[in-house]
Structures are given as C-alpha cells and as structure tokens.
N, C-alpha and C positions, 0 to 999 in steps of 0.2 A: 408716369411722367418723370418722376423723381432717377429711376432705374434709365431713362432716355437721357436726361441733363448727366448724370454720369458716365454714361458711355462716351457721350460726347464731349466731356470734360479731358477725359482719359486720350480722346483720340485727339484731340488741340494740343496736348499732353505730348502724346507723342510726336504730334508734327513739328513741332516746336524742338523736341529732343534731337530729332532728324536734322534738321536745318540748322540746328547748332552743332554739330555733328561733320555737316557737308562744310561748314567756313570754318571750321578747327583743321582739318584735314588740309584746306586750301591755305592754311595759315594766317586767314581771315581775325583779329586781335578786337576783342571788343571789352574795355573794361570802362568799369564804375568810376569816372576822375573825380564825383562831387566828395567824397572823402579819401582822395589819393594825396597823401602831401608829395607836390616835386612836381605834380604834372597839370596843365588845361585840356582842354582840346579847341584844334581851330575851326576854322568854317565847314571844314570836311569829317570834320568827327575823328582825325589823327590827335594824336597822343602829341602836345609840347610841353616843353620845360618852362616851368614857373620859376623866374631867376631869384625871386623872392623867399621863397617856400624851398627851393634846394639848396639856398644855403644852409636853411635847418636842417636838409638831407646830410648834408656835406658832413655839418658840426658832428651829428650824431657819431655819423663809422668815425669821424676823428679821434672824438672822446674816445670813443671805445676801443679803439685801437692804441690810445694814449694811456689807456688802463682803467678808466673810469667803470664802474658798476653801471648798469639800466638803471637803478634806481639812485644813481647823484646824478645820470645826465638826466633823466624825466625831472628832479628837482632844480637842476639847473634851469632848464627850459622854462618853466612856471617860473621861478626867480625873475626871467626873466621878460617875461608877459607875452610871451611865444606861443602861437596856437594850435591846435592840431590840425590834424587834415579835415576834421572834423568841424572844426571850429571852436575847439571845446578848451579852456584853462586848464582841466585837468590832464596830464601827462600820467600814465600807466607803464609799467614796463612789458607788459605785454604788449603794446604800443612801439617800445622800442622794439623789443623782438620783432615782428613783424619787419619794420623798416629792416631791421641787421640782417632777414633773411630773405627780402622779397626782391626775386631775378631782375625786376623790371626796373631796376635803379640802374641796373647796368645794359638798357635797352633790350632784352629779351623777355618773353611772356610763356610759363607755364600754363597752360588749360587745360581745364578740368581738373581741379584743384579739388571740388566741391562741385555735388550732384545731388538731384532730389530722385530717393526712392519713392513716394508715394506723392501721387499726383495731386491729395486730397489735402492732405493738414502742410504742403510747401514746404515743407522743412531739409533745408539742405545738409550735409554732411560729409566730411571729409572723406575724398577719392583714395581707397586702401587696395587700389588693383583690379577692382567692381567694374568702371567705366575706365574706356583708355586715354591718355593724356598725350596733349601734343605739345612741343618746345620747341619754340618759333624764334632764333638767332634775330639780332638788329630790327626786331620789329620799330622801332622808335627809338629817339636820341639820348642816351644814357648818361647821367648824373653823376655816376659814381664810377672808375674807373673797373675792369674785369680784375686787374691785380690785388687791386686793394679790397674789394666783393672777397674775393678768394682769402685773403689774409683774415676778415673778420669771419669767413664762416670754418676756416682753421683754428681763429681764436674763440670763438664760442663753441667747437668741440674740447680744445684746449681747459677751458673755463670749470666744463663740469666737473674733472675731477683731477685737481691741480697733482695731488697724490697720495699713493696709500699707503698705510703704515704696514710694519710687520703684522701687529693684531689683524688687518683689515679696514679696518677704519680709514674712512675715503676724506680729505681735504677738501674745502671747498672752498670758490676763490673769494678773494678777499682784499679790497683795495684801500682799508681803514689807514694806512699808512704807507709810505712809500716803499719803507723795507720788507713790509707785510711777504711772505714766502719767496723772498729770494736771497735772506737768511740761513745758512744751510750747516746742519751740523757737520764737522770732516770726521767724527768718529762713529756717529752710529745712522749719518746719510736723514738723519728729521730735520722737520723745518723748526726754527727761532721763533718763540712767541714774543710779543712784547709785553712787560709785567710793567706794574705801577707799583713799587715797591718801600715799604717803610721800615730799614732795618734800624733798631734804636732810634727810632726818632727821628733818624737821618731819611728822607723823601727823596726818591729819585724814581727814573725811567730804565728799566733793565731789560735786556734781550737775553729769555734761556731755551734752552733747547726741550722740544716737547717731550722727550724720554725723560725729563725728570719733572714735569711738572705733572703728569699724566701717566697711568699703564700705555703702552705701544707693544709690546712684548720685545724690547730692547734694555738692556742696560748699557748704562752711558752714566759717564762721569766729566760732561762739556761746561767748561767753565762758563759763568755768568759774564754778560759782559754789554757794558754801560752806554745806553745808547749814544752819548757825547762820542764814546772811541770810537764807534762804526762810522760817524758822520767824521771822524778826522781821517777816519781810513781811505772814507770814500776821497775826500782833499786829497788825500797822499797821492792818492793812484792818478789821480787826473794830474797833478801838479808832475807826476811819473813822467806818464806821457809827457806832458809839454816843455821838462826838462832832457828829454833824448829823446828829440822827434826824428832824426834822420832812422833812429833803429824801430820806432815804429812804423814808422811810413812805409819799410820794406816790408814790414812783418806782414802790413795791414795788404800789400800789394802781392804777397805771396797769396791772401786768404783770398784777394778776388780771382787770383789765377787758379784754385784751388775750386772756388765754385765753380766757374766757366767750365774746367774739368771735368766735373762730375753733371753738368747739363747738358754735354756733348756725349754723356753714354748710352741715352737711352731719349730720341728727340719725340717729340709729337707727331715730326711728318713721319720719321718711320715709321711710327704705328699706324698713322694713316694710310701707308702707303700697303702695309700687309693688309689693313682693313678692308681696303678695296677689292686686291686679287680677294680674297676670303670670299665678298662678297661677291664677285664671279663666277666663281667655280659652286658656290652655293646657289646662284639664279641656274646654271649650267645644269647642274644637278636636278634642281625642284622641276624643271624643263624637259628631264628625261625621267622625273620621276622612281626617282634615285633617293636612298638614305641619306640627309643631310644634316639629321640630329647633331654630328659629332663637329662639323664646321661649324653649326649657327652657333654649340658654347664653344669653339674658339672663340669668334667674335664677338661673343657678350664678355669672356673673358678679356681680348683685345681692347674693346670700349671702357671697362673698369678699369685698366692698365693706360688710357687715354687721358683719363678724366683725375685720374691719381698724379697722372704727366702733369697736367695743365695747374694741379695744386702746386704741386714740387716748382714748376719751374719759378709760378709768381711767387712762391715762400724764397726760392733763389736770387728772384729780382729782387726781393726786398733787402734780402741780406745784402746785395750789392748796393744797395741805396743806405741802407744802413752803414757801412765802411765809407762809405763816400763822404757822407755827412759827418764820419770822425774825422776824415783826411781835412775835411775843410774846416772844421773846429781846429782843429791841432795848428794847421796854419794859420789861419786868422789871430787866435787865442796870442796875444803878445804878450799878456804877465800869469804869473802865477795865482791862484785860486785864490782867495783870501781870508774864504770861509764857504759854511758849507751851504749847496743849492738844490735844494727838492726837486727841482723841474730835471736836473742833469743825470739825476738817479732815475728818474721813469723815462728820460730819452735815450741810458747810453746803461744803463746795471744791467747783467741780468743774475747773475747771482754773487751773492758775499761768502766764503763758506770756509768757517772759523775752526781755526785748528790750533793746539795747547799754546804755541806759542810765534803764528804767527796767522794772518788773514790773505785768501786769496780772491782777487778781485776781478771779476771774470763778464768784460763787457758784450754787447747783443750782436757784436761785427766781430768777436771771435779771440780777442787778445785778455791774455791774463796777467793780470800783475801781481805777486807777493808783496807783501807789504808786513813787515816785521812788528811785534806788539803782541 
C-alpha cells in the first residue's frame, strides 16, 4: 500500500511538473503576490500595481542608486514603520537584494528560478541549468523603469569590489561618509581613508591615503589632508562652474554629443537585425540537416553582445541625464555656494584626486576642475 501512495505521489508529481512546464512555454506567469511587495492581483489573477507598496519599490533602487548601503535603507524603512511584503517590521538586506534584483519590477517574469528534485520531502532549490527557464518580456505593468533596472544591477556588480590594491587586497564598498572612496591618491592611484586623528592634543578629522596607513605593496608619500579643505574644495569647484558657466555649458555639450557618438557605433537593432538572418540560415540548415554548431555560437555570442548593448546604452542614458541635470543646476543656481552641502557631493562627485599641490575635481557628467591648494 505504502509502495502504491508513492507511485502515485511521484506520478501527481509529475503531472503537475508537466502542466507547469506546458504554461512556461506558453508564457503562461503565475506568481505568489501574498508576499510580493509592489503588486495585487485582480479578479482574473493578473498581476497589478499596488500604488502604495511601490512607492517603497521606488524609494529602495533610489536610495541605492543615491548611494546608500542595503543595510541604511532596510534601517531606514523600520525608522520608518514601513512593512514588508511580508507584512513583517523587520527589514533584512537580503530583502533588499531581492527587490534590487527581481526582473518583475520592471514588468517581465523569469521562470523556473527554483525546482523540486524529489517529490517526497518538497524542497525547492535553485535552477543551475538542471530544469530550462523561460523569460517572458511585459508580462504585467512595471514599477520600475528598464533603465534604471539596468543601472542598479550595474551598480551592484559595481559594489562588490570597488577596487584592488597592488598587494591584492579587494575594497569593499562603503558609504560611512560622503567622500568615502572617491578620495583618490594622484601618486600611487589608493583610495583616502578618513582618520580621527589627535595630534598633541590638537583633535581633528584627516584624510590619508591607504599606502601609508596600511602594507598595499605601494610606497607613497601623499600628503595628509584636513577634511575642512576637501569640503572647500568641493565649494570652489561648484562656485567654478557657476562663475564661467558659458565655458561649461559647451564643455558639458560637447560630452553629450560625444556620448550620442559612441551609441551610434554599435546599436541593438543592428544586432538584432544580424540575429535574425543567423537564425535563418540556422532553421535552413537544422532543415537539411546540416552542421550548424558554428552558427548557433555565433548567436549565443550575438545575444551576449545584445544584452551588454542594452547595459551600455541605459548606463549612456544616464549619463545623459546626468549632464542635463548639471546644465540645469548651473542655470537655475544664481549665487555662489556659501558653504558646504553633502547632498551635492553624492549627486554630482565622482572622484577628488589629491595631488602635492593641487586637487582635481572630477564630476559624474564628465567635467574636471583643478583647484589649487
């Protein structure tokens, strides 16, 4: 009897595998919305937007795209009595991860993500090439923008290892401060740490470079330098700009005619468009029963050269929106700085990078300024 309930288990087992199977294929999208944060479903069991619940969608990739850690925006969120998908206080960053990497914020559905090997103890586990997966374009209305999708999962390969020393020694990112790794040595190329520093008695806040506080297998002799000056630097350079805007304005108009440039070398549709013939002459082929190993990895090669396209272009888009948003600072902006503003450093820095006797100040839309000191 026992040996009977298990056959029969195994074969429910399978039919069930089957018929999930046959609506993956048909692009059939069936997911769990009782802990999805960002989505309901309506009377037909489609997937909608919970205008409530995606605003925390929203806030999240903003943060993190603003710079924040997983773990200030999940404290953020508790701070502020915001729930999960779950319904749960507690906020994890595994929690964030998920949201930062899951397709369906920007209306498309990977399946088969996860599969059960054994019909008997249920236990599902991550799809490593075992079962095939299908990805289903606009299945439902997406939350989150495909460009901005694209910039956060740029910036969380970005993340893991901001950079490595001579020794090897891999940096990891860090967003305890605003100058935190965009401090850069000009003699031996390390990043600035920030020290709390007590010399004679005298207390202050210093920025040195990690070859001298630390083995790097560098020597360097980068002068110390007080984080007050970095924050007048940062004034000079903006107060720069806003004192000869007509010569940045062209600058910044050269740097978009310079991206436009180089996203006119290599488009999407052309590749789509060889993708296609490729896959002709390979149905042609399978059809006559004909060697077509050598065409199918062109096209796996073509589709990696598609999907690297569609990074590039939105990382393009952004930068264009980036210079846009200095053109329109720069105009609006009618006085000088007056002092210095943390928010201005994580929307417009990207690197400071200090040399014996002067700093050069190098914003995210492409323009550098020297600044003497």
């Amino acid at each position: 009897m026992a040996s009977l309930a298990q056959q029969e288990s195994q074969s429910l087992s399978q039919n069930v595998k089957l018929g999930l199977q046959f609506r993956y294929q048909n692009g059939q999208v069936q997911v769990n919305h009782n802990h999805f944060l960002g989505y309901t479903k309506d009377d037909e069991g489609n997937l909608i937007i919970d205008p409530e619940q995606a605003e925390v969608v929203k806030r999240i990739y903003r943060k993190y795209l603003e710079g924040y850690s997983m773990n200030k925006i999940a404290k953020g969120l508790e701070a502020d009595g915001i729930l999960t998908g779950a319904g749960k206080t507690k906020w994890w960053t595994s929690t964030i991860n998920k949201i930062l990497r899951n397709e369906k914020y920007i209306g498309d559905a990977l399946l088969q993500k996860t599969y059960t090997p054994d019909f008997l103890n249920k236990t599902r586990v991550k799809s490593n090439g075992i079962v095939p997966q299908y990805y289903v374009e606009g299945n439902h209305e997406a939350i989150i923008p495909k460009d901005i999708f694209l910039r956060v999962q740029e910036e969380l390969v970005r993340r893991r290892v901001v950079k490595t020393s001579a020794n090897g020694k891999k940096r990891s990112y860090s967003c305890n401060h605003c100058f935190a790794q965009i401090v850069i040595c000009g003699e031996c190329g390390e990043m600035f740490r920030r020290i709390h520093w007590n010399n004679r008695g005298c207390k202050s806040i210093v920025w040195r470079c990690l070859s001298r506080l630390e083995p790097t297998g560098q020597e360097c002799h980068a002068r110390t330098v007080n984080e007050t000056v970095l924050e007048n630097v940062v004034v000079q350079a903006i107060n720069t700009l806003l004192g000869d805007k007509s010569t940045y304005q062209a600058q910044l108009q050269q740097n978009i005619a310079k991206v436009i440039r180089e996203a006119q070398k290599n488009t999407a549709d052309d590749i789509d468009e060889q993708l296609m013939e490729l896959q002709k002459e390979l149905l042609k082929k399978a059809n006559n029963k004909e060697a077509y190993d050598e065409i199918a990895d062109q096209i796996f090669e073509l589709r990696e050269q598609r999907e690297k396209c569609t990074v590039d272009t939105a990382a393009r888009d952004a930068q264009i929106v980036r210079i846009n948003d200095l053109q329109d600072f720069i105009k609006q902006q009618r006085i000088d700085l007056a002092e210095f503003d943390e928010t201005l450093v994580k929307r417009w820095l990207k690197q400071i990078t200090v040399w014996e006797d002067h700093f050069t100040v190098e914003l995210k839309s492409g323009l550098k300024i020297d600044i003497e000191g």
